[in-house]
Structures are given as C-alpha cells and as structure tokens.
C-alpha positions in Angstrom: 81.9 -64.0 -13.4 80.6 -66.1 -16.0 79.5 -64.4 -19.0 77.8 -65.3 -22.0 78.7 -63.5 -25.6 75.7 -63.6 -27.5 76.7 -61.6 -30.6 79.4 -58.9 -31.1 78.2 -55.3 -29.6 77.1 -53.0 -32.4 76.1 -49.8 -33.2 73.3 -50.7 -30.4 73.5 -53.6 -27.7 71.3 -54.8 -24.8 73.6 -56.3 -22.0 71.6 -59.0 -19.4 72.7 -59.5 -15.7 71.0 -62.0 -14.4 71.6 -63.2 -10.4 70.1 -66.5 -8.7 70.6 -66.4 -5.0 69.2 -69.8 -3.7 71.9 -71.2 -1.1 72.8 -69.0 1.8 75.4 -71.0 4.0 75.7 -68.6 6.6 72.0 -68.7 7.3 69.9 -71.1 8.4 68.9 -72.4 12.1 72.6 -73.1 13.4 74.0 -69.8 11.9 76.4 -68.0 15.0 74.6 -64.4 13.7 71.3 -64.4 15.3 70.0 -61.9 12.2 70.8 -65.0 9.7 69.0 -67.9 11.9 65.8 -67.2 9.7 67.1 -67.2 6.1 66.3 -70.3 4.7 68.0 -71.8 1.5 65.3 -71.1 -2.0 65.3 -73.8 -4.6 64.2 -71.4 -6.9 66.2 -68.7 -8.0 68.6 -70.9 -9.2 66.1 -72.4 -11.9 64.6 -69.2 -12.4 67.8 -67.3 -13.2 69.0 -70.3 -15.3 65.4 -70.4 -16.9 65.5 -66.8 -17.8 68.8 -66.7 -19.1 67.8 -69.7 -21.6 64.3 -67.6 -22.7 66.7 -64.2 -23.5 69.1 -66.8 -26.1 65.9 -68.1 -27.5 64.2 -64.7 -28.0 67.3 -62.6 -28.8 66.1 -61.6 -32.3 63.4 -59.7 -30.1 65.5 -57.2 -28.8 65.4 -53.5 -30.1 68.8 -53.1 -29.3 70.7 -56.5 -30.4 71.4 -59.3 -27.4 74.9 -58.7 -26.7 76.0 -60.4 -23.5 73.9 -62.5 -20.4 76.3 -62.6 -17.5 75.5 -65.1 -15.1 75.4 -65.1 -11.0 73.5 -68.3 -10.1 73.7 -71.5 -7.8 74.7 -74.4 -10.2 71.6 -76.2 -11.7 71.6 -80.3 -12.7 71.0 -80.4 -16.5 71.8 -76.5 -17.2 74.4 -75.7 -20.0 75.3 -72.4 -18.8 78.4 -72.1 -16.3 78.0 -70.0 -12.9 79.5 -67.9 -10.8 78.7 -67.9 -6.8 76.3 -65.2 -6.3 78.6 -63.6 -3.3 78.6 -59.9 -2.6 81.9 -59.7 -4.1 81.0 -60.7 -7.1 77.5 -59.6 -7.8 79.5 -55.6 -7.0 82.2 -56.2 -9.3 79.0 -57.8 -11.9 76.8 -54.6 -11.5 79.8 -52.0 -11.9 81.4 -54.0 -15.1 77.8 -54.4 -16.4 76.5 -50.4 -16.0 80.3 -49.6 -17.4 79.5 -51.4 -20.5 76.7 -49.7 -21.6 77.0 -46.8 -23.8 74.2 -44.3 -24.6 72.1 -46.0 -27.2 72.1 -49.6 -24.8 70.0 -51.3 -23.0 71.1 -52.8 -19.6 68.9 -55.3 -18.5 69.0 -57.0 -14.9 67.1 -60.0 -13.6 67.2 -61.1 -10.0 66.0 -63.6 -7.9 66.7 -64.4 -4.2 66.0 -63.5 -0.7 64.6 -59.7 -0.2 63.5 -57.4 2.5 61.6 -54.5 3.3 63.4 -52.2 6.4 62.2 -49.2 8.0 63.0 -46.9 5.7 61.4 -48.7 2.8 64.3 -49.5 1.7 64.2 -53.0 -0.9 66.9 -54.5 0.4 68.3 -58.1 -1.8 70.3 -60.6 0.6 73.2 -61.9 -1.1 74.8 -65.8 -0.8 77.0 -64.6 1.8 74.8 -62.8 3.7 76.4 -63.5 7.7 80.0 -64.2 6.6 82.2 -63.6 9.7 79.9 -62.1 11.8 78.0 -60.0 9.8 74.9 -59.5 7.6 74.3 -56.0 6.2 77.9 -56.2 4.7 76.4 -58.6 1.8 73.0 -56.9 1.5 72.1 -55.2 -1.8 70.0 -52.2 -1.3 68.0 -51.7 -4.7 66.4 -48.2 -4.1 69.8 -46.5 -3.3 70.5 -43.5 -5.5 73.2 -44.8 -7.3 76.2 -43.4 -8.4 76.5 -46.4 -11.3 73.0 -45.7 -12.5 73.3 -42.2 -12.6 76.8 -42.4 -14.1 75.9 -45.2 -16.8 75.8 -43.6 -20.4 73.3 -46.0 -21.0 69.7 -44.4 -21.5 67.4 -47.6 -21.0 67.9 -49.9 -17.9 65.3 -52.3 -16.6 65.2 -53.4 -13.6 63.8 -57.1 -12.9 63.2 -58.0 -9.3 62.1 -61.3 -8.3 61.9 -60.9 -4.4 60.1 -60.7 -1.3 59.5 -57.3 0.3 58.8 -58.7 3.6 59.0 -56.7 6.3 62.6 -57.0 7.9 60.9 -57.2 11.6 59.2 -59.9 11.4 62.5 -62.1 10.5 63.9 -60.5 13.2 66.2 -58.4 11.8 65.5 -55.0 13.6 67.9 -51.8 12.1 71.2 -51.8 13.1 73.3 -48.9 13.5 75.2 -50.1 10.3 72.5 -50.3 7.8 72.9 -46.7 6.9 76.1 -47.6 5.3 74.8 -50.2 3.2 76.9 -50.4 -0.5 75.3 -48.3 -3.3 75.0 -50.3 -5.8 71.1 -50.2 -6.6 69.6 -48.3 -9.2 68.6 -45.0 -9.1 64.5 -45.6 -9.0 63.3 -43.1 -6.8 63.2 -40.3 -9.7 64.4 -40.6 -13.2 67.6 -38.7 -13.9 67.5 -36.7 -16.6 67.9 -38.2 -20.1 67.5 -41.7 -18.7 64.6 -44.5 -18.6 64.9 -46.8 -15.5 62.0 -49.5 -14.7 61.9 -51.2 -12.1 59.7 -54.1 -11.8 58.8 -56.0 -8.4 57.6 -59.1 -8.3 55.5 -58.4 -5.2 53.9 -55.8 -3.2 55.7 -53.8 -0.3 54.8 -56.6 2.9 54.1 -59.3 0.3 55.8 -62.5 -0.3 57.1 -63.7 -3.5 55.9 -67.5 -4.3 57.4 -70.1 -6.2 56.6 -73.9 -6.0 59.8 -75.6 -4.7 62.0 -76.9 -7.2 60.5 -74.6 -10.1 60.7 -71.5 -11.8 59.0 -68.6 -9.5 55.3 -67.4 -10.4 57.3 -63.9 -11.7 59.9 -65.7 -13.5 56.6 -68.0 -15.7 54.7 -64.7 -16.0 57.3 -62.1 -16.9 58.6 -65.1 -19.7 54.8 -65.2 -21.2 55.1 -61.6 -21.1 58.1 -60.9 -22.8 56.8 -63.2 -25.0 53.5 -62.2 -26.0 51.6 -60.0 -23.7 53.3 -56.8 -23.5 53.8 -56.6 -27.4 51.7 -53.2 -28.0 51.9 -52.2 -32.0 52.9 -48.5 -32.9 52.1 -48.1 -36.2 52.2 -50.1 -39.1 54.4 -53.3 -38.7 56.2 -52.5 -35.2 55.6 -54.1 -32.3 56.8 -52.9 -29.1 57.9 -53.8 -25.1 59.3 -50.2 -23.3 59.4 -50.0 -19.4 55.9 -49.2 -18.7 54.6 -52.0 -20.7 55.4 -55.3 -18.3 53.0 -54.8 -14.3 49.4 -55.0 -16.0 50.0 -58.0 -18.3 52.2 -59.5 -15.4 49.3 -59.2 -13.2 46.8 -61.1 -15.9 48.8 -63.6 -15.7 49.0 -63.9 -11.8 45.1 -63.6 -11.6 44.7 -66.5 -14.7 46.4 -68.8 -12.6 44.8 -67.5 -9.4 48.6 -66.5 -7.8 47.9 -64.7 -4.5 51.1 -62.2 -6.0 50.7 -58.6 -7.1 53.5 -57.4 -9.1 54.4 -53.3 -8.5 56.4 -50.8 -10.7 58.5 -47.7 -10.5 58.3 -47.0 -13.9 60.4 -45.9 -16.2 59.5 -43.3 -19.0 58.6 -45.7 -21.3 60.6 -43.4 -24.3 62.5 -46.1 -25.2 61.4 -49.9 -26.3 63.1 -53.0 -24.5 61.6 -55.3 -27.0 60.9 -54.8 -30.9 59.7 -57.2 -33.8 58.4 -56.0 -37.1 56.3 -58.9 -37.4 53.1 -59.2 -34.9 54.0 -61.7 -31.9 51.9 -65.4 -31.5 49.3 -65.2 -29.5 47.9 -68.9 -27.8 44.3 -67.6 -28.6 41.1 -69.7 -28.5 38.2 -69.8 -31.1 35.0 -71.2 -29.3 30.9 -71.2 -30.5 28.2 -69.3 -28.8 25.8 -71.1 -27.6 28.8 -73.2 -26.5 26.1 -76.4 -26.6 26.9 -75.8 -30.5 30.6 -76.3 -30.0 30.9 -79.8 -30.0 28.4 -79.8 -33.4 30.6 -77.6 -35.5 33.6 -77.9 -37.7 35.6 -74.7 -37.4 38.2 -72.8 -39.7 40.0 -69.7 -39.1 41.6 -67.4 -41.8 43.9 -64.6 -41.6 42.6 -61.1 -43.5 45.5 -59.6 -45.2 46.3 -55.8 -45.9 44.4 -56.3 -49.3 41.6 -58.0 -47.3 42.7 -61.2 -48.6 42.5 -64.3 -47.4 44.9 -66.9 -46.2 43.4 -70.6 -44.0 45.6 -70.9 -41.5 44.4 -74.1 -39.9 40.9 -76.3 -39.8 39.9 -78.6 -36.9 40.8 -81.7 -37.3 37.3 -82.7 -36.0 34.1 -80.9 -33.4 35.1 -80.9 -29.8 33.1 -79.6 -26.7 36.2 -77.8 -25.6 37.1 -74.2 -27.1 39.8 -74.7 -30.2 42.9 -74.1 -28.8 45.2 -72.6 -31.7 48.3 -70.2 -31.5 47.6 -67.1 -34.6 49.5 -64.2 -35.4 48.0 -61.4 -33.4 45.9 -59.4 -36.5 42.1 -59.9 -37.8 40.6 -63.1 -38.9 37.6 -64.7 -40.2 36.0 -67.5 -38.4 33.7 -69.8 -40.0 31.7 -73.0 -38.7 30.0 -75.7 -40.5 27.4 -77.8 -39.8 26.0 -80.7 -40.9 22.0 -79.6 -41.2 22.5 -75.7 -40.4 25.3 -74.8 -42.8 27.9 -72.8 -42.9 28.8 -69.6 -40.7 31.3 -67.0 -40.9 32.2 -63.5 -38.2 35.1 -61.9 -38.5 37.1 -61.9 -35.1 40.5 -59.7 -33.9 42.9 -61.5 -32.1 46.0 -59.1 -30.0 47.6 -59.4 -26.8 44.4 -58.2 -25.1 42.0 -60.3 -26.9 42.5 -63.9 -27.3 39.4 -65.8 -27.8 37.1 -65.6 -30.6 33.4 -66.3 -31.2 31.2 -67.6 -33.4 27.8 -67.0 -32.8 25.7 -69.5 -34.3 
C-alpha cells in the first residue's frame, strides 16, 4: 500500500485512508459475470481521492490530533505526485485492518472513499472494489460499510470518521438481485448502526439511500469540492474564546449549503457520531470568502468601500479598501469575527455599520 508519513505520531495522531476506485476491469459490457456487465469505469474517484489527499497535506496544521499518515488506494492520476496502490479487495482489507490497528485511544482515524456503491435489500451500503468480478465472482470484492465490525469495535481509537463518496443506488436496478452469498460478505465496515460505548464514529454519505452520487467526468466529485470547502471553512463552529472547532456532527448541513449554492441535485446524509470529540481544531478563526455589498444595491457601483476588523479592545485594524466602485458585491476573503464597514461617496459622504462575518454569515451590508 502506498503510505504517506506526514509527521512522526505523537502523544495524539490523526491517521487518513483514503481509496479511489475508478477502473473496474472485470466490469463493463463484455464482462463473462452477468452481475458486472453494468459497472462502468468512473473518472472520478481517482482525482477525488488524489484531490483530497493533496487538501489534508495542505491543511495538516488543522487537525486536533496532528496529521500523522494518508495511506493511499487510488487509480494512478497524470500530473499527481503521490504514488498508488491498486484499489483491489486485497489490498483495501489489509489497508483498513493496518489502519484501525494503528490507532490508539486518543487518535483519530479518518477514511475517505470514492467509487462505485450500492444499496441491497437489506440496506446494506455496499462499496464495489477494483476487482469486483475476478474469476467469476462479484460479492467476494464488495465492501459492506454498515457491517458491525469487529475492527471498529476493536480499534482503541475513540474518533473515526467515516467519508463516503458513493452511490446508494438501489442494487436491482443494475441487475444485481441477492445472491445466496451476500450474507457472507467480509466485515470490514465500520460499526455505524449504534455507537459502541466510549467511541465516536461518523459516517458521512455523499447521497441519499436510492440517490446517485454526481461528478462531472474528469473532475473532482460534487462531495469531494463540498466536503474540501467544508473542511475548510464551513464547519468551523467557535467554543469559547479562540477555538475553533470540526467534530463528527458538524460536516451534512454545511455540505448541503454547498450542494444547494451550486444547485447540485445531491443530498448528503449522516449517521452521526457523538460529536464528543473534534476532527478539526485552530486557535485562530478560519477565512471566510465573504462579500461586502450596498443596500439599495443601485448605490453599489457609486461607493468606495472599506472594511476594518474590531479587535478584543474594540480597536481597529483596515484590512483592505476597494481599489475603485463596482456594480458587483466586493468580493474579499476576512477572518471570520466583527467588522466595520464604511462607504464613501462623492456628494453624500461617508457611512459606517458594523457587520459580523462567521461561517454562517458571509455577506455584509451597508445601508446607505
């Protein structure tokens, strides 16, 4: 498996697994097993697992318990620096028990996964892996992610999430009716239909049960974009003075903004963890992309803006003027916190409001 060492394991670590599934060569039209004659090859996970492994190195100073390790399971991708391992049963098993094995109490395992996934009879979330059909046979490489597992239930670690970038479509209408085998499909899932004791396990679905999950072709999935801004931005909530935080309940509703900005026919679901625990710390508020905008908007393209940042002692610090008027709301990224906002104008004078900006609220108004 390829594995990434992002800094030596301390007193606390946060361990990534992050899997890719795009190319599934038993599959396809020509496939022998009529069951795989329906799976198609994705050009997405591959970019989005690659994508997401390259956002957790650039954010690792974001992570309550320091970025240890990303381990890899991905299709190759032109231009990527990161080496791969194929994204076969075998490997993805001997990924997930190494990974949950690694964690002690105080960790956080993390897991990100993109690829083909089902929905069966039993509601059961079932996540196809590349050699899904090998020899004959299909449910052999199938991952089912709702099993009660023995590896989640076992791992000291407290804090697992649980990112899963797939389709829950129903397994019918591929075709792919319940064997007599399926009951014996490998446990290696994570224990998310109740919480064991001590321990905080999200999960977080890309889509809804029957829904597809969308990507355009050769690009990062919808969920992969979102759950990035997220991470970023968006799920930061503050508790208490200077800490900012991300815990497993935190990720659906702002993941779901994001879908409905950018009009996404996609509705991201949970099983949520506890939330006791944060995923995600910083002890300096995150940047928000906000924008500052006049009311009556006719007046926006009149007046010269400003925007200052209120400190603890109320005070106060310009953090950027417009360059010049524009009829288009001021795009400018600010530290999420309050602000004044003032206008000037060239017969009415000057204005001022005070304006907060968080990961709620990102547009400000002066009304003039």
């Amino acid at each position: 498996m390829s594995r990434i060492d992002v800094a030596p394991a301390g007193v606390r670590a946060t361990h990534a697994l992050v899997v890719g599934v795009g190319t599934y060569p038993f599959c396809g039209p020509g496939a022998p097993l009529q069951a795989a004659r329906n799976v198609r090859d994705l050009t997405s996970p591959p970019i989005s697992a690659h994508g997401f492994v390259d956002w957790l190195i650039d954010h690792a100073g974001d992570f309550d318990a320091p970025l240890s390790s990303i381990t890899l399971l991905a299709d190759p991708v032109p231009g990527s620096a990161h080496g791969t391992t194929p994204p076969t049963f075998d490997e993805v098993e001997a990924a997930m028990q190494a990974w949950q094995n690694e964690g002690r109490e105080d960790d956080v395992l993390l897991l990100y996964w993109c690829g083909h996934g089902l929905l069966d009879q039993n509601q059961r979330r079932l996540l196809l892996c590349q050699d899904v059909g090998k020899n004959g046979r299909f449910w052999r490489h199938v991952v089912d992610s709702r099993a009660d597992s023995v590896q989640a239930r076992a791992s000291r670690a407290r804090t697992q999430l649980w990112l899963i970038d797939a389709c829950q479509e129903a397994a019918e209408h591929l075709k792919l009716f319940n064997p007599s085998g399926l009951s014996t499909l490998p446990d290696i899932g994570a224990n998310l239909l109740a919480q064991t004791t001590g321990k905080d396990i999200g999960l977080v679905l890309s889509s809804a049960e029957f829904q597809l999950a969308r990507a355009t072709r050769s690009a990062e999935s919808n969920f992969c974009q979102a759950l990035k801004e997220v991470l970023t931005w968006r799920a930061f909530v503050q508790k208490g003075a200077g800490r900012w935080l991300v815990r497993t309940t935190d990720l659906v509703s702002p993941i779901n903004d994001v879908f409905a900005a950018r009009g996404v026919k996609q509705r991201c679901t949970s099983r949520d963890g506890v939330g006791q625990h944060p995923v995600l710390s910083r002890s300096r508020p995150p940047e928000i992309p906000a924008t500052f905008a006049c009311d009556p908007s006719e007046m926006q393209a009149e007046v010269l803006m400003s925007v200052e940042r209120i400190g603890p002692a109320a005070e106060r610090t310009q953090l950027a003027a417009q360059q010049a008027p524009s009829a288009e709301p001021w795009p400018l990224a600010v530290p999420a916190g309050m602000f004044f906002l003032s206008g000037q104008h060239g017969t009415q004078g000057a204005r001022e409001t005070p304006v907060f900006i968080n990961p709620n609220v990102t547009r400000g108004v002066l009304p003039w």
